[in-house]
C-alpha positions as CSV (number, residue, x, y, z in Angstrom):
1,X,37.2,-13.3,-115.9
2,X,37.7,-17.3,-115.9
3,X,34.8,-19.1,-114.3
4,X,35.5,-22.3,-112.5
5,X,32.9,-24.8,-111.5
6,X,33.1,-27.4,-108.3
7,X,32.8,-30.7,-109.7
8,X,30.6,-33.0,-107.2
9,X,32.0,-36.3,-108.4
10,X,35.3,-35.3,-107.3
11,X,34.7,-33.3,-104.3
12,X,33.9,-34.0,-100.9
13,X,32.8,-31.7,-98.3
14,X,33.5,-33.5,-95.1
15,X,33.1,-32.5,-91.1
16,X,33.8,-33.9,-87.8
17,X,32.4,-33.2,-85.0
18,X,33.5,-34.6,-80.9
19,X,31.2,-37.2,-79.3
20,X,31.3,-37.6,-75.5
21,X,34.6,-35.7,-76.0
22,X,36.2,-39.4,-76.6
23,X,35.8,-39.7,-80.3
24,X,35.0,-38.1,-83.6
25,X,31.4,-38.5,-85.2
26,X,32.6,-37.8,-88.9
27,X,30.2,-36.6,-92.0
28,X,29.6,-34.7,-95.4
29,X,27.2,-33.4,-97.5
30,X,25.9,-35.5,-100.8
31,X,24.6,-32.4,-102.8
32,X,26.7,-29.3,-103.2
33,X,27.3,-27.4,-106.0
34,X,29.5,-24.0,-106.4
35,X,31.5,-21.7,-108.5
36,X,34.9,-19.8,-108.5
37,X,35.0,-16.3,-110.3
38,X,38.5,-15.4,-111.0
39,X,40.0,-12.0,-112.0
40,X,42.9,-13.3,-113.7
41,X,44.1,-16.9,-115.0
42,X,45.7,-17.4,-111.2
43,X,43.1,-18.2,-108.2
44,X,44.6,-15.0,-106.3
45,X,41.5,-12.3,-105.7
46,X,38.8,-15.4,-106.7
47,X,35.0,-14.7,-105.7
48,X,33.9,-18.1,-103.8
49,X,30.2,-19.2,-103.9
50,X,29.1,-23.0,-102.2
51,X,25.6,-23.5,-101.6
52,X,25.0,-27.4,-100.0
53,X,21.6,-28.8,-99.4
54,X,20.9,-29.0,-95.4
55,X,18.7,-32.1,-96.0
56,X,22.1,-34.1,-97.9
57,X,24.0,-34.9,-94.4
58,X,25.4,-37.9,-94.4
59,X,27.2,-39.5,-91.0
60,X,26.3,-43.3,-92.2
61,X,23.6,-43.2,-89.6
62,X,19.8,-42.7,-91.2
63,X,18.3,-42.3,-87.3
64,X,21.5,-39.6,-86.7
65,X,21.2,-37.6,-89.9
66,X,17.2,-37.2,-89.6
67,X,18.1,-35.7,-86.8
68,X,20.7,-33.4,-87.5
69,X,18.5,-32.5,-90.7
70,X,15.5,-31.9,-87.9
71,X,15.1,-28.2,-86.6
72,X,17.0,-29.7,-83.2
73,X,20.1,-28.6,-85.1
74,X,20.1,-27.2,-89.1
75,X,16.1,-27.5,-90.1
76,X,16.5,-28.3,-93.3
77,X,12.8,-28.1,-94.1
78,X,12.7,-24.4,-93.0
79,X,16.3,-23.9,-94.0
80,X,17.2,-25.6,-96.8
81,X,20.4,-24.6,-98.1
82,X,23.6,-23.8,-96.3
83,X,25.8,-21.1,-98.2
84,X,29.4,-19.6,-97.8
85,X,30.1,-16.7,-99.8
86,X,33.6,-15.2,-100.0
87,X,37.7,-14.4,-101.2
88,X,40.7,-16.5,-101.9
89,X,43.6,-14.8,-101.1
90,X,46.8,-16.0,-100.5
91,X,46.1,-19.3,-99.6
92,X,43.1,-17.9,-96.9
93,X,39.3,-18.2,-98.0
94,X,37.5,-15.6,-96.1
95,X,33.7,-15.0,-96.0
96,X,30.4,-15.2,-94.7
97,X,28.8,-18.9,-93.6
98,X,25.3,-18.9,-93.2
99,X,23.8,-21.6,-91.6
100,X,19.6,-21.3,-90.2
101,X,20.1,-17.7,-91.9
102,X,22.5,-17.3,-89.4
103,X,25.7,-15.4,-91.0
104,X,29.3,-15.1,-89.7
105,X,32.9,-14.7,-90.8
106,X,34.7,-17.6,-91.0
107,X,38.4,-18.1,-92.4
108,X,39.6,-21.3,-93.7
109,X,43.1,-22.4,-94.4
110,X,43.3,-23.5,-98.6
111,X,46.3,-25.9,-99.9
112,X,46.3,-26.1,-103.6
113,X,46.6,-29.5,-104.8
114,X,47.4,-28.5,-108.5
115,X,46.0,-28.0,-111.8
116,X,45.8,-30.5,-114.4
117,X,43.7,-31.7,-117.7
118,X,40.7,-34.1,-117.5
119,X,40.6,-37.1,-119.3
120,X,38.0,-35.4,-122.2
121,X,40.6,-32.3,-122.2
122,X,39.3,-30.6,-119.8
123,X,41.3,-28.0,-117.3
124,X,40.7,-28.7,-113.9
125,X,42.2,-27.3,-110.4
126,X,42.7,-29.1,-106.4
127,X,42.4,-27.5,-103.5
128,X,42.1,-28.9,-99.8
129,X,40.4,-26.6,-97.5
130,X,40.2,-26.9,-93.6
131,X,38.8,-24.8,-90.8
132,X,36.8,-24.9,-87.7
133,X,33.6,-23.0,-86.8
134,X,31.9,-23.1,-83.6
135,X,28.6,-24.3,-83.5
136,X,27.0,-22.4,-81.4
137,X,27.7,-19.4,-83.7
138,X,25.3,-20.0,-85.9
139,X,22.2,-21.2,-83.7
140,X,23.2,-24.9,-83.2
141,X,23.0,-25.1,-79.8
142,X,21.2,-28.7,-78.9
143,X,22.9,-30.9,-76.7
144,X,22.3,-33.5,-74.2
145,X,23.9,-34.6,-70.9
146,X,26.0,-38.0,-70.9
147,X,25.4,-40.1,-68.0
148,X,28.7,-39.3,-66.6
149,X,27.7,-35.7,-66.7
150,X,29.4,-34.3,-69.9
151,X,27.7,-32.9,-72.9
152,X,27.4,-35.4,-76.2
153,X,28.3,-33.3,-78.7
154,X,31.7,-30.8,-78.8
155,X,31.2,-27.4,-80.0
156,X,33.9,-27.4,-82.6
157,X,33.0,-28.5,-85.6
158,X,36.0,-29.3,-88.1
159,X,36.0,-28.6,-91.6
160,X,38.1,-30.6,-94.4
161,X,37.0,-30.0,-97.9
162,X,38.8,-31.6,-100.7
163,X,37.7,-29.7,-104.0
164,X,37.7,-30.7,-108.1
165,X,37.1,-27.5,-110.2
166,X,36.5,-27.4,-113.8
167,X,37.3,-24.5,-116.2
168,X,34.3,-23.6,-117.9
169,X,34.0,-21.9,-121.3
């Protein structure tokens, strides 16, 4: 079994979501942390485990991300941590997403970037991973009508994750 652990300073975890169906409102979350169980020495058959911390969303706005951290949409005080627990196969990371203790299957599509060694000799391991969820799915439902009659926020919510691993020993 060869443990792999996400390392933060070299990760981002980074969403987008439609405003006024016009334009992207684009985000991430500061504190993350996870681990990658694998079988073998390859990444094939690898147990995935992310937790983030609700409260970290960032979207450059400090009156936008109060709000999305408010119980309006995750409620980070009575939810703190989102988590994703599941499989790499094949290039496919399948599992459960719970968000608001709200869990559902969600697939995402996994490019690896490579492995290579760290500047102190460490191993280390890229992958980009992208997906879409719905909203909705998982209790996010707040919304607002524009003027012109349209809803703020799209339900899609895009996912592009670009992830550092370490080896550990």
């Amino acid at each position: 079994m060869t443990t792999w652990i996400i390392d933060p300073g070299h990760s981002e975890l980074q969403f987008k979501v439609k405003h006024l169906a016009i334009a992207n409102v684009t985000g991430r979350f500061r504190v993350f942390k996870g681990e990658v169980r694998c079988p073998e020495e390859g990444f094939d058959g690898a147990a995935v485990h992310v937790t983030l911390e609700a409260a970290s969303i960032d979207t450059n706005n400090p009156q936008r991300d109060g709000h999305l951290a408010s119980p309006d949409f995750l409620d980070a005080v009575l939810f703190p941590e989102i988590v994703f627990v599941g499989q790499l196969y094949a290039e496919k990371l399948t599992g459960e997403l719970s968000i608001k203790d709200v869990g559902r299957s969600v697939s995402l599509d996994v490019e690896p970037a490579g492995v290579g060694i760290g500047r102190f000799g460490d191993t280390r391991a890229g992958f980009e991973v992208r997906g879409k969820i719905d909203r909705k799915d998982f209790g996010l439902t707040f919304n607002v009508l524009a003027e012109g009659g349209g809803l703020v926020l799209g339900d899609t919510i895009a996912l592009n994750f670009d992830i550092e691993l370490i080896k550990s020993h």
